[in-house]
C-alpha positions as CSV (number, residue, x, y, z in Angstrom):
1,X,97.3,114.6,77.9
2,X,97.2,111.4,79.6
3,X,98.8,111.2,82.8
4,X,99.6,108.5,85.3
5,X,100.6,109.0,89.1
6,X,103.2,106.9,90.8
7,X,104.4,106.3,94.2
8,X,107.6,104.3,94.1
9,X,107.2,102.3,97.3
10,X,106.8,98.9,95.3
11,X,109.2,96.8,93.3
12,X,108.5,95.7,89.9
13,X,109.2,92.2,89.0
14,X,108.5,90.4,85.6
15,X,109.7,87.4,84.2
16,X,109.6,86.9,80.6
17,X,110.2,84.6,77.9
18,X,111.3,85.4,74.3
19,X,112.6,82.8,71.7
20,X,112.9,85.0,68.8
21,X,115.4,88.8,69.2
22,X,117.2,91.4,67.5
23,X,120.3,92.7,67.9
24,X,120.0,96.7,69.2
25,X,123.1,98.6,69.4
26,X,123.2,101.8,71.8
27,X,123.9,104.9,70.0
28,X,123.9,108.7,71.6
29,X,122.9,108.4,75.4
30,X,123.0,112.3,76.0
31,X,121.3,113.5,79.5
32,X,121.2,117.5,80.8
33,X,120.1,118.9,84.0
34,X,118.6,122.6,83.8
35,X,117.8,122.5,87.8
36,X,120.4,120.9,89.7
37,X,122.9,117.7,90.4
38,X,120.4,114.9,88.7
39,X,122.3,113.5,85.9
40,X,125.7,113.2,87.7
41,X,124.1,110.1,89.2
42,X,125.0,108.7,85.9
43,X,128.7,108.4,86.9
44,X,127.7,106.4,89.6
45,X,128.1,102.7,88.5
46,X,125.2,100.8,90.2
47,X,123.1,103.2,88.6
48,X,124.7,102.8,85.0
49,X,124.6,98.9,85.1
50,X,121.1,98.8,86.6
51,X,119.7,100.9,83.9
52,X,121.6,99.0,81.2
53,X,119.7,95.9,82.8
54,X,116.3,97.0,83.2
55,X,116.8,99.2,80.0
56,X,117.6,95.6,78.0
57,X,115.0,93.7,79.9
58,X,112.1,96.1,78.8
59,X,113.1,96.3,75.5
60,X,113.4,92.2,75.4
61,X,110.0,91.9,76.8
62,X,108.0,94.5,74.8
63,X,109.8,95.2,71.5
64,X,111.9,92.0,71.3
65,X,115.4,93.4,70.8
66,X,118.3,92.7,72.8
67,X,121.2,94.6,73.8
68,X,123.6,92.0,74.5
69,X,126.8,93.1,75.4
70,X,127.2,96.3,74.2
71,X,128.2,98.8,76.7
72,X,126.0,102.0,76.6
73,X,128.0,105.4,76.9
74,X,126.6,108.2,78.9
75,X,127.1,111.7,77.9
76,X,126.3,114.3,80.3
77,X,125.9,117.4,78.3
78,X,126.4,121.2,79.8
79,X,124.1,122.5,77.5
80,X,121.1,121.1,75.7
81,X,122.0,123.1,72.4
82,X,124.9,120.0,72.7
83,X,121.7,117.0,72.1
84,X,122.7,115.2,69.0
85,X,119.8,115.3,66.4
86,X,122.1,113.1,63.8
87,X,120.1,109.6,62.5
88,X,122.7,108.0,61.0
89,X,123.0,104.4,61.3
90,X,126.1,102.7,59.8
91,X,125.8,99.2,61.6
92,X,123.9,96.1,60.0
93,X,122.2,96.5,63.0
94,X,118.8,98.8,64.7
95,X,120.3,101.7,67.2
96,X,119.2,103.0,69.9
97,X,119.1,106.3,71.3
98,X,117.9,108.4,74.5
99,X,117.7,111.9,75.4
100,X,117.3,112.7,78.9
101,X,116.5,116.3,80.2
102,X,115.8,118.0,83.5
103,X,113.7,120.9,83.3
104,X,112.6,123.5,87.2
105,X,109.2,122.8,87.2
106,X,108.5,127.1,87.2
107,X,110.6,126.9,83.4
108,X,109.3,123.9,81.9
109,X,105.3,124.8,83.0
110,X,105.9,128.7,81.4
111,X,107.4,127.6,78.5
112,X,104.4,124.4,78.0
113,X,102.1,124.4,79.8
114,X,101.2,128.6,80.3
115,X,97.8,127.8,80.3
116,X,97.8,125.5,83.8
117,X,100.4,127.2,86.1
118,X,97.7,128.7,88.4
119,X,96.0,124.9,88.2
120,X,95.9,122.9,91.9
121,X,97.0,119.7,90.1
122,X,100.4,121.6,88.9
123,X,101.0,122.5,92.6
124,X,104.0,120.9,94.5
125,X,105.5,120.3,91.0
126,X,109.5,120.6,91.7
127,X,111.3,119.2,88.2
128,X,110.2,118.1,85.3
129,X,112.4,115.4,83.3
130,X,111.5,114.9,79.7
131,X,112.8,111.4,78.5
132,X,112.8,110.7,74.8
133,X,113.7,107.3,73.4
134,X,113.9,106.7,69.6
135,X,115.4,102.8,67.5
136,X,116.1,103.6,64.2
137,X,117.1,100.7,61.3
138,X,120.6,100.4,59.2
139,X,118.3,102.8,56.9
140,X,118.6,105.5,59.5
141,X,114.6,105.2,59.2
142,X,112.9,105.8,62.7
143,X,111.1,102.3,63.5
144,X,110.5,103.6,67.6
145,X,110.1,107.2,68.7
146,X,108.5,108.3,72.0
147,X,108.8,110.7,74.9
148,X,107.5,110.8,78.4
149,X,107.3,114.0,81.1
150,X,107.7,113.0,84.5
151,X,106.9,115.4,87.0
152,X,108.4,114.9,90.2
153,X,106.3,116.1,93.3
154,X,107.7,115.8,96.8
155,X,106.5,113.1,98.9
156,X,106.4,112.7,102.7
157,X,109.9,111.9,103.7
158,X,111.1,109.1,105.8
159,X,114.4,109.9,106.6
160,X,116.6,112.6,108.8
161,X,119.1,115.1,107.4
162,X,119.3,118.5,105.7
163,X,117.5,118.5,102.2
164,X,118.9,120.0,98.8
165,X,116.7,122.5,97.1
166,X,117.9,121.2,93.6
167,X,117.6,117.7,93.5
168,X,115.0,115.8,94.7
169,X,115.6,111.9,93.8
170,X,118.2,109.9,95.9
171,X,120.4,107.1,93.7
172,X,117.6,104.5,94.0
173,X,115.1,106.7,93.6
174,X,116.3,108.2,90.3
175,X,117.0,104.2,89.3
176,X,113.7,103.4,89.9
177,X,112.3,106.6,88.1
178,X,114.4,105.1,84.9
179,X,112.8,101.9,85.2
180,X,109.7,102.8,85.2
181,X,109.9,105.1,82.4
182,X,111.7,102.7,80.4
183,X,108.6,100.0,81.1
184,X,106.2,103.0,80.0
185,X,107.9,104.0,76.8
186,X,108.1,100.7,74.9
187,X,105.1,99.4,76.6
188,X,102.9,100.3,73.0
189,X,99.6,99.2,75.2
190,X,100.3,102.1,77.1
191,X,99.4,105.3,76.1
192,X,100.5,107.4,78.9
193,X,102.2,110.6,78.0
194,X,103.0,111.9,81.2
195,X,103.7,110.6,85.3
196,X,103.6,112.4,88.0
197,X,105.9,110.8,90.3
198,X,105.8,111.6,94.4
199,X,109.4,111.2,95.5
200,X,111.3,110.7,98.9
201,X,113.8,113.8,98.9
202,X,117.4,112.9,99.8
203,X,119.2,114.7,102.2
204,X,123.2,116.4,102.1
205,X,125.6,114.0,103.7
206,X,127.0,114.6,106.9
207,X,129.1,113.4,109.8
208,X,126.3,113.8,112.8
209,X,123.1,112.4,111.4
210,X,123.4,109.7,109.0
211,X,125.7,107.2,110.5
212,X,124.6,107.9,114.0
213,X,121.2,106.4,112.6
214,X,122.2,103.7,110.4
215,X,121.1,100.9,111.6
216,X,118.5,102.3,114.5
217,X,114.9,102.0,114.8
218,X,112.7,105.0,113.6
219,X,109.8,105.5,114.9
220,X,107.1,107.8,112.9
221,X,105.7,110.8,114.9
222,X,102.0,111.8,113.3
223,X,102.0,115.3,113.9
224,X,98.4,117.7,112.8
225,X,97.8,120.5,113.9
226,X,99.1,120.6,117.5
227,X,98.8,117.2,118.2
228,X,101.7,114.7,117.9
229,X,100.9,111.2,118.4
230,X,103.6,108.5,118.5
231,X,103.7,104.4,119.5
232,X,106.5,103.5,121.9
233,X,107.2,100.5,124.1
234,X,103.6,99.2,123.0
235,X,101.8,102.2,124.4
236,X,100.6,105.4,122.2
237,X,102.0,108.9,123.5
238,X,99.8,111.9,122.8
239,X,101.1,115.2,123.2
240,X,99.4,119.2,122.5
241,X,101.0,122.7,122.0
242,X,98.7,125.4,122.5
243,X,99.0,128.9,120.6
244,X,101.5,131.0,121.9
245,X,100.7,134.1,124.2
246,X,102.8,136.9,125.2
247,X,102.9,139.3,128.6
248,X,104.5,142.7,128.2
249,X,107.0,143.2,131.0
250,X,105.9,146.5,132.0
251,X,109.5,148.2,133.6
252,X,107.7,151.0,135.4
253,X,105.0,152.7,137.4
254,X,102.5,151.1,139.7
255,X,102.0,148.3,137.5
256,X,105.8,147.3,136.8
257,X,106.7,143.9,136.5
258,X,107.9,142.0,138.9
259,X,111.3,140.1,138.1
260,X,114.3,138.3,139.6
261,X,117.7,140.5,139.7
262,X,119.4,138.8,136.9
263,X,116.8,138.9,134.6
264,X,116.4,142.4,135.4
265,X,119.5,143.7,135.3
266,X,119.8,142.1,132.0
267,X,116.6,143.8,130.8
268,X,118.2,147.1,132.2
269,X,121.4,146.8,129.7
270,X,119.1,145.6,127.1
271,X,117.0,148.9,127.1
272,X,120.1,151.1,126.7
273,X,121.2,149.6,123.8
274,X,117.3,149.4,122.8
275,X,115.5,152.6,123.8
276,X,112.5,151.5,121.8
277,X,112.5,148.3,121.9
278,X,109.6,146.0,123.9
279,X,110.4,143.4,126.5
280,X,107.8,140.8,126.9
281,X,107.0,136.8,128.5
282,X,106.6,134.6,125.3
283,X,104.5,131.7,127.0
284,X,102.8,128.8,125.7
285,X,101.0,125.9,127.2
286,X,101.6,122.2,126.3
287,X,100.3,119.0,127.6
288,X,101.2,115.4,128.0
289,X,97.6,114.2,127.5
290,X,98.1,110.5,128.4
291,X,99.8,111.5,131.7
292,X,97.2,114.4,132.3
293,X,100.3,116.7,132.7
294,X,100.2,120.4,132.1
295,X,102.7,122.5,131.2
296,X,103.9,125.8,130.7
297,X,106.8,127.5,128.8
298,X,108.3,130.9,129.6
299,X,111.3,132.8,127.6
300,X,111.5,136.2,128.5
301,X,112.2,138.4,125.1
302,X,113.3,141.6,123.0
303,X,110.7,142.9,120.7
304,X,112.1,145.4,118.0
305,X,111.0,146.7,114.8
306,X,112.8,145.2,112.0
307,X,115.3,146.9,110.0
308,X,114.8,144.9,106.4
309,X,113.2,146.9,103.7
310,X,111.3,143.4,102.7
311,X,107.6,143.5,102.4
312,X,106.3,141.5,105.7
313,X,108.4,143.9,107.8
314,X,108.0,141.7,110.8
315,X,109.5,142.5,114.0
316,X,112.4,141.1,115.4
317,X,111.7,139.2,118.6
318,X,115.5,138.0,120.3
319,X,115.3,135.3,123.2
320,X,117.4,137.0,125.7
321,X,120.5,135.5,127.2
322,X,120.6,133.8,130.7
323,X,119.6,131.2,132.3
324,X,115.9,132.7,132.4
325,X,114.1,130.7,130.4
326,X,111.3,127.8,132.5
327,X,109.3,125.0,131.9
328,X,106.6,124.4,134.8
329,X,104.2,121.5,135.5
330,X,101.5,123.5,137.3
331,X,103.6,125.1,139.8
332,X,106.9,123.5,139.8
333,X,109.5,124.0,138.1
334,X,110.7,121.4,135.3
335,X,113.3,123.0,133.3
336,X,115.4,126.0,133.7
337,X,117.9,126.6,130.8
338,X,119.5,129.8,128.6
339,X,118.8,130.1,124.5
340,X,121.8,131.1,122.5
341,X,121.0,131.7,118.9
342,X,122.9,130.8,115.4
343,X,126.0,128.6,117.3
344,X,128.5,127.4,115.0
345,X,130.0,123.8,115.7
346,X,133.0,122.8,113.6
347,X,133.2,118.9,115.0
348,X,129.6,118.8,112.9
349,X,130.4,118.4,109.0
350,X,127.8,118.5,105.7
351,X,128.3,117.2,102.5
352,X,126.8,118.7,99.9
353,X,128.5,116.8,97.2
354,X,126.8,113.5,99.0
355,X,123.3,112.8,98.9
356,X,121.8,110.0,100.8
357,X,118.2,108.7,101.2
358,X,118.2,109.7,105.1
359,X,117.6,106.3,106.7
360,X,121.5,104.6,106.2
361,X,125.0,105.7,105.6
362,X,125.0,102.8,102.3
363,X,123.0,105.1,100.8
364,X,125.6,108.0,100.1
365,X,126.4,109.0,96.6
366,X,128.0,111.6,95.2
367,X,126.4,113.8,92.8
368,X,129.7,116.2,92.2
369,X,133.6,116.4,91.6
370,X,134.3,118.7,94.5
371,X,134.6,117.9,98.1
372,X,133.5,120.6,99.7
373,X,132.1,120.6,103.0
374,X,129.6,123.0,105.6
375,X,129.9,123.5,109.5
376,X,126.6,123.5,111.1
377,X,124.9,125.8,112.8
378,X,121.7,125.4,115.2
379,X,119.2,128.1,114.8
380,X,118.5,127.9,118.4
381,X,120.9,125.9,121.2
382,X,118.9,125.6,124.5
383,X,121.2,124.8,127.6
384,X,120.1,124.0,131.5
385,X,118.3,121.7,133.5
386,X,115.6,119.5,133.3
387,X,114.3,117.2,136.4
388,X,118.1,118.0,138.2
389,X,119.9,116.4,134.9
390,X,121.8,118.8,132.6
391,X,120.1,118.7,129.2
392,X,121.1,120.6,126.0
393,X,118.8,121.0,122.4
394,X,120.1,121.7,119.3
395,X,117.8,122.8,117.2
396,X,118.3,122.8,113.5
397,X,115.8,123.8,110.3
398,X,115.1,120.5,109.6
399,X,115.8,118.7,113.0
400,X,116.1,118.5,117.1
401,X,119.2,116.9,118.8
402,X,118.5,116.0,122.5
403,X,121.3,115.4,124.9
404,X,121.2,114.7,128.6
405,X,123.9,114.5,130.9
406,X,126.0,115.4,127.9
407,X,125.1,111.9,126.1
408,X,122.6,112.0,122.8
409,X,119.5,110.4,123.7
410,X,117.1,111.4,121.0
411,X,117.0,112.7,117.4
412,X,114.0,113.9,115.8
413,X,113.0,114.9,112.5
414,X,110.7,117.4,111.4
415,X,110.5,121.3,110.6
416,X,107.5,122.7,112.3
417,X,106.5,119.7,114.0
418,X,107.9,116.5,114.7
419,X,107.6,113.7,112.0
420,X,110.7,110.9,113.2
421,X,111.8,110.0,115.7
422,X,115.2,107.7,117.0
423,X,116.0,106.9,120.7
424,X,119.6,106.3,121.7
425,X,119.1,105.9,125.3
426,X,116.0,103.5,125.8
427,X,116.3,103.8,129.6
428,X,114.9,107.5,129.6
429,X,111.4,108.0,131.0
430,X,109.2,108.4,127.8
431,X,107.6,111.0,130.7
432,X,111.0,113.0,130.0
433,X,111.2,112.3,126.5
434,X,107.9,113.8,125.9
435,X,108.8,117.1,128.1
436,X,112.0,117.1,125.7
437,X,110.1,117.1,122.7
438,X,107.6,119.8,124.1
439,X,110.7,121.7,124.5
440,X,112.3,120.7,121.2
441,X,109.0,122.0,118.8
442,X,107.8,124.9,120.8
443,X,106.2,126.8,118.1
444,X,108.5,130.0,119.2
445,X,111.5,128.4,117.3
446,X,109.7,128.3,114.0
């Protein structure tokens, strides 16, 4: 089969000019989702109308019909047993219909394509819409019939939030995905069968992230390996984690370790509760290569053995509590802060029945009828000093919150490394900012 890749970063203009056009009345508009929230998008009147507009201007262009100004009904169907297969045609008039399914990619590539699940180019795959548009005449004899698979692949995102897992198109995007199909399926010179469409993901509403960036500069971190390089004030800021290391606290005999009173009475109460459990120094080094500074990071843990029958078995390896924790720049002391783990906080809301493309609070749609709603919690909330100036991290699966002297001065984007970046506070040191992010992405909180 033929297939075409897209990337929608472009927009699509033609201008066209017919003298001579028929009449097309819509008929059965009927769209299912197998995977997730996709087709509610269809309730959603900017994407209705601009479908019903680039919907009549392809079929203008390429077959010469015209919808005029019939409005199109949208069904969304709860099971695709409910598609209507009925041709009859009782107007004086051609009719048009569409059929518009959502397939996970795992279901639809068992069920068709057996043969290629274990191929690279069906990797990434993560839903598979299968559009089907059909014109038949007053005769109910089919005059137009075609289908398209798209298969939607995730695409580097752009924006800040927390993801869905089952839909992965914002309201634009999914408009532009409609377009395009519609130009591909009554373009007759082309013979395309299938697209493979790489898409932005949207992210959940919220009341913390979205609006608090509207309207702010982003700036785009390029993160490989352990480098993360990033332009700022007109001068490019280069930054290194090394691999992380860990030093067994030995607690007796000649060799015993050497520790300050709180950390080892904490240690002591932490071995009763623990008789086999393994305290140790996580460390890792990181440097600020443009600035030639060094650094090194120091949480003192709990090594266990984990108690989940799951296959990996990993231990379990517990920051412990205190304010024991240090960042150093060769010998001095940068940072001294505590690491509290899974920390609810109610004032911080998401959405799930929102999606928005990450970048602007304009962008939120709903894609349900309920109004249900999340509180967040970090993963990992780091609490201290830094430079003399209280600092705290919140640090989320999919993001870092920075705040010093209780004010947010940086957000940043990213799971294992950073990938955006937005600056509240553009009087902080980029120095700081850098140390911050060190801090934010140490590869201990992944």
């Amino acid at each position: 089969m033929q297939k075409t890749i897209f990337t929608f970063y472009m927009v699509f203009l033609s201008v066209v000019f017919v003298h001579a056009q028929t009449m097309v009345q819509p008929g059965n508009f009927q769209f299912i989702s197998l995977h997730g929230p996709l087709m509610y998008y269809w309730n959603n009147p900017t994407v209705a109308t601009q479908f019903t507009q680039d919907l009549n201007q392809q079929l203008l262009a390429k077959k010469g019909y015209s919808l005029g100004t019939s409005p199109i009904r949208f069904s969304l169907l709860k099971n695709i047993k409910e598609f209507n297969s009925s041709n009859s045609n009782t107007t004086s008039s051609p009719i048009i219909h569409m059929k518009l399914a959502e397939y996970p990619a795992s279901l639809y590539l068992k069920q068709f394509y057996p043969d290629q699940l274990n191929d690279s180019s069906q990797q990434g795959i993560q839903s598979v819409l299968l559009v089907e548009l059909s014109i038949q005449n007053n005769s109910a004899a089919e005059v137009f019939n075609r289908s398209l698979e798209v298969f939607i692949k995730k695409s580097n995102s752009i924006g800040f939030g927390i993801p869905f897992n089952n839909l992965h198109l914002s309201a634009k995007g999914f408009s532009e995905l409609m377009k395009k199909s519609m130009e591909i399926i009554l373009d007759s010179n082309n013979q395309s069968e299938q697209i493979e469409l790489k898409a932005v993901p949207p992210s959940m509403g919220d009341n913390f992230i979205i609006g608090a960036i509207t309207n702010m500069p982003k700036i785009a971190i390029e993160s490989k390996g352990l480098f993360s390089k990033y332009a700022l004030n007109g001068k490019t800021e280069l930054i290194r984690w090394d691999e992380q290391r860990y030093l067994e606290i030995i607690l007796r005999g000649k060799n015993k370790t050497s520790l300050q009173p709180a950390l080892n009475s904490i240690i002591v109460e932490k071995e009763k509760e623990n008789p086999q459990a393994v305290f140790v120094f996580l460390l890792q080094e990181a440097r600020n290569i443009v600035l030639n500074r060094n650094y090194q990071l120091v949480i003192p843990a709990l090594v266990r053995g984990s108690s989940s029958s799951g296959i990996s078995n990993m231990p379990i390896v517990e920051p412990l509590e205190g304010n024991n924790n240090f960042l150093f720049n060769e010998k001095d002391t940068i940072a001294q802060f505590s690491i509290e783990t899974d920390i609810l906080d109610s004032t911080k809301k998401i959405y799930p029945y929102l999606s928005s493309n990450g970048i602007d609070s304009s962008s939120l749609t709903r894609i349900n009828d309920f109004n249900n709603e999340i509180n967040f919690s970090s993963l990992y909330y780091l609490k201290g000093k830094i430079r003399n100036q209280a600092f705290s991290i919140e640090v989320g699966e999919f993001f870092r919150a920075i705040y010093l002297n209780n004010e947010k001065i940086v957000l940043l984007s990213g799971m294992e490394h950073p990938e955006r970046m937005v600056i509240f506070n553009p009087n902080i040191s980029t120095e700081l900012i850098n140390e911050l992010i060190l801090l934010s992405y140490n590869r201990f909180f992944q």
